[in-house]
MILODO-555256 format. One line per field, with one value per atom (N, C-alpha, C): residue number from 1; residue in one letter; atom name; x, y, z. Coordinates in pm, 1 decimal, decimal comma. Layout:
REM MILODO-555256
pos = (NUM:...) $
code = (A:...) $
site = (CA:...) $
X = (X:...) $
Y = (Y:...) $
Z = (Z:...) $
This chain:
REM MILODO-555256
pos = (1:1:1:2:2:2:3:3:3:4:4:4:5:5:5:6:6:6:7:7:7:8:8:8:9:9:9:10:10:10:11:11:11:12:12:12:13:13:13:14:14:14:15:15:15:16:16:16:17:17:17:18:18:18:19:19:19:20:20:20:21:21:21:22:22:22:23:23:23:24:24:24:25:25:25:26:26:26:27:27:27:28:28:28:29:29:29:30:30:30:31:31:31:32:32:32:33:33:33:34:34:34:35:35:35:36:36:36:37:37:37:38:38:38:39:39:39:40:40:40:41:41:41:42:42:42:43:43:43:44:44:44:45:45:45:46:46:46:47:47:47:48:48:48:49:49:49:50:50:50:51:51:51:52:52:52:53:53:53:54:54:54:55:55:55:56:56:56:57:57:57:58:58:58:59:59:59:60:60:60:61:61:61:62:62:62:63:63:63:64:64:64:65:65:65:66:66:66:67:67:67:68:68:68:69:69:69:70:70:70:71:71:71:72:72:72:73:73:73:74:74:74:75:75:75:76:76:76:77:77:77:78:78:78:79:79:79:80:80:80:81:81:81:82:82:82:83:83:83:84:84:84:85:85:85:86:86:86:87:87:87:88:88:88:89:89:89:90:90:90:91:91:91:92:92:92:93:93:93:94:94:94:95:95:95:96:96:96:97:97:97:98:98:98:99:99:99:100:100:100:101:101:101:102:102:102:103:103:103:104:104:104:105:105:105:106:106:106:107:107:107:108:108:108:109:109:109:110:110:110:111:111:111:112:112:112:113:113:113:114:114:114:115:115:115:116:116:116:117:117:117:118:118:118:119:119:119:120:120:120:121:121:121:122:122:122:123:123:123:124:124:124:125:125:125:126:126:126:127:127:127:128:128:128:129:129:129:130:130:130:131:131:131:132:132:132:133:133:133:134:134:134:135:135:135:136:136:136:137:137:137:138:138:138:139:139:139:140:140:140:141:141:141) $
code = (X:X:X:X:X:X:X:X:X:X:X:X:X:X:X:X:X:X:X:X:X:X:X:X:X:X:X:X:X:X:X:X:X:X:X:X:X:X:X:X:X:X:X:X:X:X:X:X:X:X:X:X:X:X:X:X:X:X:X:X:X:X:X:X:X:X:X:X:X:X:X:X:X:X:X:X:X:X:X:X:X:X:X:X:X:X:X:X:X:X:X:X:X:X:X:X:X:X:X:X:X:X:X:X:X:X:X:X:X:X:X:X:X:X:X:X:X:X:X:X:X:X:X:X:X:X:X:X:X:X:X:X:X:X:X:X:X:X:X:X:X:X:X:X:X:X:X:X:X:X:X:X:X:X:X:X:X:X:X:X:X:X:X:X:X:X:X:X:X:X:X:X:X:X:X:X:X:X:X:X:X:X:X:X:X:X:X:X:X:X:X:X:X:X:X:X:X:X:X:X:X:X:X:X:X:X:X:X:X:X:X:X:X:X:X:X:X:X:X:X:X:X:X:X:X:X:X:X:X:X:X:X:X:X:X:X:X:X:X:X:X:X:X:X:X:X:X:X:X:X:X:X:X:X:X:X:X:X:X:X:X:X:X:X:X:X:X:X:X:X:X:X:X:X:X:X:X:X:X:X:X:X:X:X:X:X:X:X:X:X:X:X:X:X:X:X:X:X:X:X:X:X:X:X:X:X:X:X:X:X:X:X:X:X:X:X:X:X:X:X:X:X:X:X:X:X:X:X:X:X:X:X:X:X:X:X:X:X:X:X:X:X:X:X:X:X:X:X:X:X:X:X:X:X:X:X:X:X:X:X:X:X:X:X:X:X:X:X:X:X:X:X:X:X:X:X:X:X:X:X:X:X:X:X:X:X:X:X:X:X:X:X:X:X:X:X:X:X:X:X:X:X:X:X:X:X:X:X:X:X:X:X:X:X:X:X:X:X:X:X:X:X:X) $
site = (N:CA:C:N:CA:C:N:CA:C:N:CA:C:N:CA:C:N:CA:C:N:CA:C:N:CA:C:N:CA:C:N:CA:C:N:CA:C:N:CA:C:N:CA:C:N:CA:C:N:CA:C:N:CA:C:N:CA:C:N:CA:C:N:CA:C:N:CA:C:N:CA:C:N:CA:C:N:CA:C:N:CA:C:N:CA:C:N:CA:C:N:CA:C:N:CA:C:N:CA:C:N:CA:C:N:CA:C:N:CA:C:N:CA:C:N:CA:C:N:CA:C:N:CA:C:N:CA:C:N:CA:C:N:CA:C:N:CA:C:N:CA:C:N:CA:C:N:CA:C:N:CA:C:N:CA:C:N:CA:C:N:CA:C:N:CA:C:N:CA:C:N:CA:C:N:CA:C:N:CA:C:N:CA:C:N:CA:C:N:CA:C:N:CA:C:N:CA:C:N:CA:C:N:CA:C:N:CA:C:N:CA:C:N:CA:C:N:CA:C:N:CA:C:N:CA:C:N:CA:C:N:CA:C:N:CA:C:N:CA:C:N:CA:C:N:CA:C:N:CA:C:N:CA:C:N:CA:C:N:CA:C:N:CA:C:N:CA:C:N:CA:C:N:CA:C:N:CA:C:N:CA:C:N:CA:C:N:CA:C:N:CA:C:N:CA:C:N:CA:C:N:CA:C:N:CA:C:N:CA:C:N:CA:C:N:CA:C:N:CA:C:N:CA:C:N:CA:C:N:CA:C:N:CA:C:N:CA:C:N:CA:C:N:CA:C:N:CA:C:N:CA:C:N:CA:C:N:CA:C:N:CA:C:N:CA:C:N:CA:C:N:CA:C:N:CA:C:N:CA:C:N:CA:C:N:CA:C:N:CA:C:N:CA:C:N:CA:C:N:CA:C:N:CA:C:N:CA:C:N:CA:C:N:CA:C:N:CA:C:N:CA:C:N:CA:C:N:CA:C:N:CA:C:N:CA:C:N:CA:C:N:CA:C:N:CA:C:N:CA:C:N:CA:C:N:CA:C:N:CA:C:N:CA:C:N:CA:C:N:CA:C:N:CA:C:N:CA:C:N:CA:C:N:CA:C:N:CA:C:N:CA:C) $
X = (587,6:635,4:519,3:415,0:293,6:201,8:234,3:173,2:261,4:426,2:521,3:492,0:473,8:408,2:277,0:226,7:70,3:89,2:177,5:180,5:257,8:339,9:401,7:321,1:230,0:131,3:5,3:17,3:-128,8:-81,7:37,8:124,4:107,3:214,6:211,9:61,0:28,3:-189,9:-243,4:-178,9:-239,2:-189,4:-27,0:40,5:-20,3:-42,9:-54,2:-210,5:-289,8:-445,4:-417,1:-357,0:-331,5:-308,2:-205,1:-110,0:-162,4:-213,2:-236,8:-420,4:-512,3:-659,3:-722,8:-590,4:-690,0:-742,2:-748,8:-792,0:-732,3:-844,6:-745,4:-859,3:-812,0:-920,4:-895,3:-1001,5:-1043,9:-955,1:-1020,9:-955,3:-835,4:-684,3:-546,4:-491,9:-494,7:-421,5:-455,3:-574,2:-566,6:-548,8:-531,0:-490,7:-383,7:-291,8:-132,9:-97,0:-165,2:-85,9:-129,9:-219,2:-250,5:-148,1:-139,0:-48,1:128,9:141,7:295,3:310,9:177,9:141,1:228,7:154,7:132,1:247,5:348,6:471,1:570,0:545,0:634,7:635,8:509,3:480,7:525,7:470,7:537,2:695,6:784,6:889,4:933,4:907,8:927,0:938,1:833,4:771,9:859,2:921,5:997,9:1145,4:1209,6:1350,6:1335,5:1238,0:1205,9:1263,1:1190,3:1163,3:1338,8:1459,8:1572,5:1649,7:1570,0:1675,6:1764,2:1723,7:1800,3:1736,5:1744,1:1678,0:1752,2:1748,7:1887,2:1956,1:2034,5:2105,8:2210,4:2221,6:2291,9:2403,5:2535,0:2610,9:2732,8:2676,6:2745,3:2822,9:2762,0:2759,5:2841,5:2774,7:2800,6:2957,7:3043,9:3161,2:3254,1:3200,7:3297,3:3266,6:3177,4:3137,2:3208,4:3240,7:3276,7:3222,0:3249,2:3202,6:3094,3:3094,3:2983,9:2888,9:2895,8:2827,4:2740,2:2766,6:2743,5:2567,8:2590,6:2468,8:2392,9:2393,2:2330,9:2233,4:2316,8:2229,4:2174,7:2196,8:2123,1:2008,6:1968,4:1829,9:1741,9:1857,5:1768,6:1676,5:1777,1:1718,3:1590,7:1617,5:1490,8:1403,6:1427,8:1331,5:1212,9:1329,8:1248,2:1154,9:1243,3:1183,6:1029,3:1018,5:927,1:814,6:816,7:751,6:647,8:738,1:729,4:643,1:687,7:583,3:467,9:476,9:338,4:221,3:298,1:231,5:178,3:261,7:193,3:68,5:104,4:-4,5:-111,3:-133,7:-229,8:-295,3:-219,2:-327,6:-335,5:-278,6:-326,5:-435,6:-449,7:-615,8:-699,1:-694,8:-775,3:-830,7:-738,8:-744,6:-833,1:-791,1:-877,2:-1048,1:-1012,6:-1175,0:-1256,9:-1228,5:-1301,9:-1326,7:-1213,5:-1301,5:-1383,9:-1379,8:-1463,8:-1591,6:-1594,9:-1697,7:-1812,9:-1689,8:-1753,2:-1839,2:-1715,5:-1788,1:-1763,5:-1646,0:-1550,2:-1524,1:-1518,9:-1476,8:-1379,2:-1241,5:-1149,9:-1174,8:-1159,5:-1186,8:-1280,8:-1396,2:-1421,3:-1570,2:-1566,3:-1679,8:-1623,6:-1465,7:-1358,1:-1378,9:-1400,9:-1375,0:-1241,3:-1261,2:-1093,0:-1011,8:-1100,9:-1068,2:-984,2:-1014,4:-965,1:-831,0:-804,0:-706,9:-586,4:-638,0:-553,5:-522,8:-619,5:-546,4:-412,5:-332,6:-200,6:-96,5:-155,4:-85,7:-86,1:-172,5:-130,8:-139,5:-148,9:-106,2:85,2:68,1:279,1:338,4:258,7:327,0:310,9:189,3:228,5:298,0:269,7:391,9:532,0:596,5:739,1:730,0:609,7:642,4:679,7:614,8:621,8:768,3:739,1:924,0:1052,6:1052,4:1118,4:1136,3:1014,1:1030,9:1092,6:1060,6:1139,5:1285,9:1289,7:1468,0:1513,4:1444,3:1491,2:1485,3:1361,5:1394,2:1555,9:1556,8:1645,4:1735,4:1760,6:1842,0:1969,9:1977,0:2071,7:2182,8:2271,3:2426,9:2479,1:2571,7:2626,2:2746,7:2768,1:2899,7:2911,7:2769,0:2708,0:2666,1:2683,8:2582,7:2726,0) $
Y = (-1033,7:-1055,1:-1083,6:-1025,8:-1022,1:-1213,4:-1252,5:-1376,7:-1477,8:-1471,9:-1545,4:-1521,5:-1373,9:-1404,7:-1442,3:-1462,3:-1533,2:-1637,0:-1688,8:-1824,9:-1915,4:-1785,7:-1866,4:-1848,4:-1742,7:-1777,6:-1852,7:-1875,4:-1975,1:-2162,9:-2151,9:-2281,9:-2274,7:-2197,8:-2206,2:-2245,0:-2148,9:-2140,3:-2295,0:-2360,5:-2472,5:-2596,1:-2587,8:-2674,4:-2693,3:-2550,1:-2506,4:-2572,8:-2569,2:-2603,1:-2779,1:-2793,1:-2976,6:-3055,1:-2960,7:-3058,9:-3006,5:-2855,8:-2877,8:-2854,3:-2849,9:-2885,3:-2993,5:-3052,4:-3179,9:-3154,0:-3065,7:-2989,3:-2926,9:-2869,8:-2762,8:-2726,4:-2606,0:-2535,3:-2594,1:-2603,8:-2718,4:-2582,0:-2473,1:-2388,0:-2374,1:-2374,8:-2355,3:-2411,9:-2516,1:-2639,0:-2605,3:-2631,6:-2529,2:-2388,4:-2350,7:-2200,7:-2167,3:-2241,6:-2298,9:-2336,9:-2406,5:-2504,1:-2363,2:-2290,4:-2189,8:-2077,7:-2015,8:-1885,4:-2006,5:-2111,3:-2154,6:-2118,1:-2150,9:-2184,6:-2007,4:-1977,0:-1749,8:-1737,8:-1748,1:-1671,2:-1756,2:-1848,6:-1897,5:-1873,6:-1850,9:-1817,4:-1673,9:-1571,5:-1429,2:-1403,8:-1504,9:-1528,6:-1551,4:-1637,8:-1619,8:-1560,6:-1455,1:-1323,7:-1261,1:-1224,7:-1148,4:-1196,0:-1336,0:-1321,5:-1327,1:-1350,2:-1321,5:-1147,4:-1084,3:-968,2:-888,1:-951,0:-895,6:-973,0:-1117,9:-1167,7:-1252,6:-1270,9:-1355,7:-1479,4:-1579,5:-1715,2:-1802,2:-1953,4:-2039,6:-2082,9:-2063,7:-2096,4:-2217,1:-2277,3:-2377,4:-2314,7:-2260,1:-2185,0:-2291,8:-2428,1:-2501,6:-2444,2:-2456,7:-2428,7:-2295,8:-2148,0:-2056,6:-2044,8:-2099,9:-2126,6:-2173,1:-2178,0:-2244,2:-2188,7:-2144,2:-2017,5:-1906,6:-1845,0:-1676,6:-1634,7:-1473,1:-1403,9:-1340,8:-1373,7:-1371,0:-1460,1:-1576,4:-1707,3:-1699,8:-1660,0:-1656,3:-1585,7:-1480,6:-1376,9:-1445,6:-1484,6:-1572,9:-1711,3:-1762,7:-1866,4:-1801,6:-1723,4:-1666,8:-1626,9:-1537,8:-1497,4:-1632,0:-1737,6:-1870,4:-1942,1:-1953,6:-1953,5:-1861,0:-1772,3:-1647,8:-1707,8:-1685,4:-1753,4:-1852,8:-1984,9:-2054,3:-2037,6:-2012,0:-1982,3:-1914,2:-1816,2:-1704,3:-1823,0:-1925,0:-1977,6:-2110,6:-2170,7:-2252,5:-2185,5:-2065,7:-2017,3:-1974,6:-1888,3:-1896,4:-2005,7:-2134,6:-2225,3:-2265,9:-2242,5:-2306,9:-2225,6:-2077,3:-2011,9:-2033,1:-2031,0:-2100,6:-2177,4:-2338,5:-2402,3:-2395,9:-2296,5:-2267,0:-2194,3:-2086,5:-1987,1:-2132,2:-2235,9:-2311,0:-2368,8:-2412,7:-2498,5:-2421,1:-2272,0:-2205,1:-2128,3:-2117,7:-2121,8:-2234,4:-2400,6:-2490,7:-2486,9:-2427,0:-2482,8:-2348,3:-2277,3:-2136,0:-2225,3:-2215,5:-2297,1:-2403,9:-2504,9:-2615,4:-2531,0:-2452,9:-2405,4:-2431,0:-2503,2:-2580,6:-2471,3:-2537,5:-2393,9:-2527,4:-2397,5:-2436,3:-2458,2:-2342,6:-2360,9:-2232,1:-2264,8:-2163,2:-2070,5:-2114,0:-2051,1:-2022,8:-1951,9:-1911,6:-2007,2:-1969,7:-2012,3:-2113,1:-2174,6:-2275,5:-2166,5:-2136,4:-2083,1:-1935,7:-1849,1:-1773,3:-1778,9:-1897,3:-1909,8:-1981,7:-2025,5:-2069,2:-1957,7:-1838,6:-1749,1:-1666,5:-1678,1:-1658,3:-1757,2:-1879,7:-1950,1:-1921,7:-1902,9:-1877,2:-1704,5:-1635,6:-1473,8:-1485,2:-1586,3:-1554,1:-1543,9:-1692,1:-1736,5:-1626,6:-1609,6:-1423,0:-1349,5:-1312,1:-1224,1:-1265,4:-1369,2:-1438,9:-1439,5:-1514,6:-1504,5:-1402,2:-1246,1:-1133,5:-1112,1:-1117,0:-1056,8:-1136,2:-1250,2:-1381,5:-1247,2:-1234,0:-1235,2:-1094,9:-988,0:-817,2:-898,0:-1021,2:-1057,0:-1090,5:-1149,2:-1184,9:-1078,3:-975,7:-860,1:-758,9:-731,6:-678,0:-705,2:-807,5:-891,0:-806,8:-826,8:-749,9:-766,7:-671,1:-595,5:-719,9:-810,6:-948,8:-886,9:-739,6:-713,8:-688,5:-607,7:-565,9:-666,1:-767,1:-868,3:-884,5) $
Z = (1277,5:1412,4:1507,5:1480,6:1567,5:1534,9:1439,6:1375,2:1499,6:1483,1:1558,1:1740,9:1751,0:1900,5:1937,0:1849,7:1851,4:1888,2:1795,7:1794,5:1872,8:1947,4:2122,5:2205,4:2158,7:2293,9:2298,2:2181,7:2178,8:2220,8:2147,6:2166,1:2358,6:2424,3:2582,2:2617,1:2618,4:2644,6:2620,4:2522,6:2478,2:2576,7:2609,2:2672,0:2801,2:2869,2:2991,9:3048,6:2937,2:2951,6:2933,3:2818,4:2870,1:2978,9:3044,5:3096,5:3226,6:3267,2:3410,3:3429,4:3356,4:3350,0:3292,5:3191,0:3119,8:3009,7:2938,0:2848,2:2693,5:2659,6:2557,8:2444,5:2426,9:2321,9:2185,7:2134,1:2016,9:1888,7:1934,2:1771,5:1726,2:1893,0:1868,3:1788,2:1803,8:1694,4:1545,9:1525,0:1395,5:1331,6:1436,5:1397,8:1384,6:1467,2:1464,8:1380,3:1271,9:1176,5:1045,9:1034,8:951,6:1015,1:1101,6:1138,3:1082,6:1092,1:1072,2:880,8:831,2:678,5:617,7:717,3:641,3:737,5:812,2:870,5:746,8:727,1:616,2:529,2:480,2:301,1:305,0:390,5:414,6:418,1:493,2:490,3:391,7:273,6:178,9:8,6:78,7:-13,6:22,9:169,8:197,2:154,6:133,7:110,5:-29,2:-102,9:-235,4:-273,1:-242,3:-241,1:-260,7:-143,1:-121,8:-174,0:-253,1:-312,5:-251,3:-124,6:-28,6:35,5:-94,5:-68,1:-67,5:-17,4:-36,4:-208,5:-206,4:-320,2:-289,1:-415,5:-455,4:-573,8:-549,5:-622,9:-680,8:-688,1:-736,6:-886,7:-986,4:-1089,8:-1107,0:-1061,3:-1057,3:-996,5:-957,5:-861,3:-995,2:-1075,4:-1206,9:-1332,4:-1311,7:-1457,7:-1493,2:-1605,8:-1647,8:-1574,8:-1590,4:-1532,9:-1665,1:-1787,3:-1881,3:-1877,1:-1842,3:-1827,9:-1728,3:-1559,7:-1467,4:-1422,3:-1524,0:-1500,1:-1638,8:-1728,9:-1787,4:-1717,2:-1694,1:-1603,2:-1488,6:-1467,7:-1323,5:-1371,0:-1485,2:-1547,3:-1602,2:-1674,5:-1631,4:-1530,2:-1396,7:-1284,8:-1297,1:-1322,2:-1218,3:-1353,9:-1450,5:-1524,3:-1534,1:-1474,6:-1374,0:-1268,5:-1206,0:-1062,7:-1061,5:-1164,1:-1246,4:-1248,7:-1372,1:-1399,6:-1340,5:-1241,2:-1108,4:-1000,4:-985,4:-851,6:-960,8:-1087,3:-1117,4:-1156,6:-1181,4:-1174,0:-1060,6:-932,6:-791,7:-783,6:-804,4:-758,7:-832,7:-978,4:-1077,2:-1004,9:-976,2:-931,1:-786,2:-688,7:-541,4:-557,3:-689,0:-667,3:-702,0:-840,1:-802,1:-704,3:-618,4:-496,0:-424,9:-390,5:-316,8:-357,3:-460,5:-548,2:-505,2:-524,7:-484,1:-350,7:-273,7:-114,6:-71,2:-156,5:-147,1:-162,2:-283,6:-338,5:-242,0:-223,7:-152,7:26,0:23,0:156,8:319,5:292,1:436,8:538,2:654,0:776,6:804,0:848,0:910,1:1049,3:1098,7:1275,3:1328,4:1380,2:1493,5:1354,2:1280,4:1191,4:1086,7:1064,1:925,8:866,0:726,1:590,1:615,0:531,2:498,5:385,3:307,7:208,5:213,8:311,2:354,1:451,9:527,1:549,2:469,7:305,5:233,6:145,1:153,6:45,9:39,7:144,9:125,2:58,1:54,9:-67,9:-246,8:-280,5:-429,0:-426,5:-325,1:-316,7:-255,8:-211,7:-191,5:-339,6:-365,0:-465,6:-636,4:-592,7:-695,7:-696,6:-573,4:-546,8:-575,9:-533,0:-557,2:-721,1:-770,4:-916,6:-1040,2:-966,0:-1012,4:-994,0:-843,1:-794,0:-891,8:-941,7:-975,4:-1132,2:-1230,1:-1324,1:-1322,5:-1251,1:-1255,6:-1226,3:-1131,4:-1174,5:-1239,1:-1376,7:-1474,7:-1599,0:-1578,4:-1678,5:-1652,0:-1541,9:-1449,1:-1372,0:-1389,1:-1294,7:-1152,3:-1007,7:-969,3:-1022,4:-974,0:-1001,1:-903,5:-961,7:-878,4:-826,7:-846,3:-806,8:-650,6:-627,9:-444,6:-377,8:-452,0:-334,8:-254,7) $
């Protein structure tokens, strides 16, 4: 919550310095497009987490009720394997610009503001696969 009011007030702060000094601080804009990167990726660790991500229940709408929870551990299966691949090659990604040595804005590392990308995507991938060892009770949802 504290990332999202940051980021209305850095947005206003930014408008406010344009439009009535002519101006505008060189670091917002990028810091903006990194705080949008991590409220999203967090957002999505988090509907990960409860299980409450968008679905496409096409399929599932015409299945048994034996069938149904079958393909669903498929899915998570997937899903399991997809985010651990993003994250795979997101620690790469972020190893090299470690490496290379890039600053984003203001003196920060690049690299440090990309490491919530292949850390969501761990996380989701972990969470993904305890749903496929375990899958929820489809009866409470």
């Amino acid at each position: 919550m504290s990332m999202l009011a940051a980021m209305v007030i850095l947005a206003v702060t930014q408008i406010i310095y344009r439009n009535v000094f002519d101006a505008g601080i060189t670091w917002i804009d990028p810091l903006l497009r990194v705080l949008v990167l991590w409220v999203v990726l967090l957002g999505a660790v988090i509907a990960t987490r409860n299980d409450n991500h968008i679905r496409i229940d096409f399929f599932t709408r015409y299945l048994s009720r034996l069938a149904a929870p079958c393909l669903q551990r498929v899915v998570y299966a997937f899903c399991a394997f997809v985010c651990g691949l993003i994250a795979w090659h997101a620690s790469r990604f972020v190893m090299m610009d470690y490496e290379f040595g890039s600053v984003a804005f203001s003196s920060v590392p690049t690299w440090v503001t990309q490491l919530i990308i292949p850390l969501a995507f761990y996380l989701m991938a972990i969470r993904y696969l305890m749903l496929f060892v375990v899958p929820p009770n489809v009866a409470h949802r």
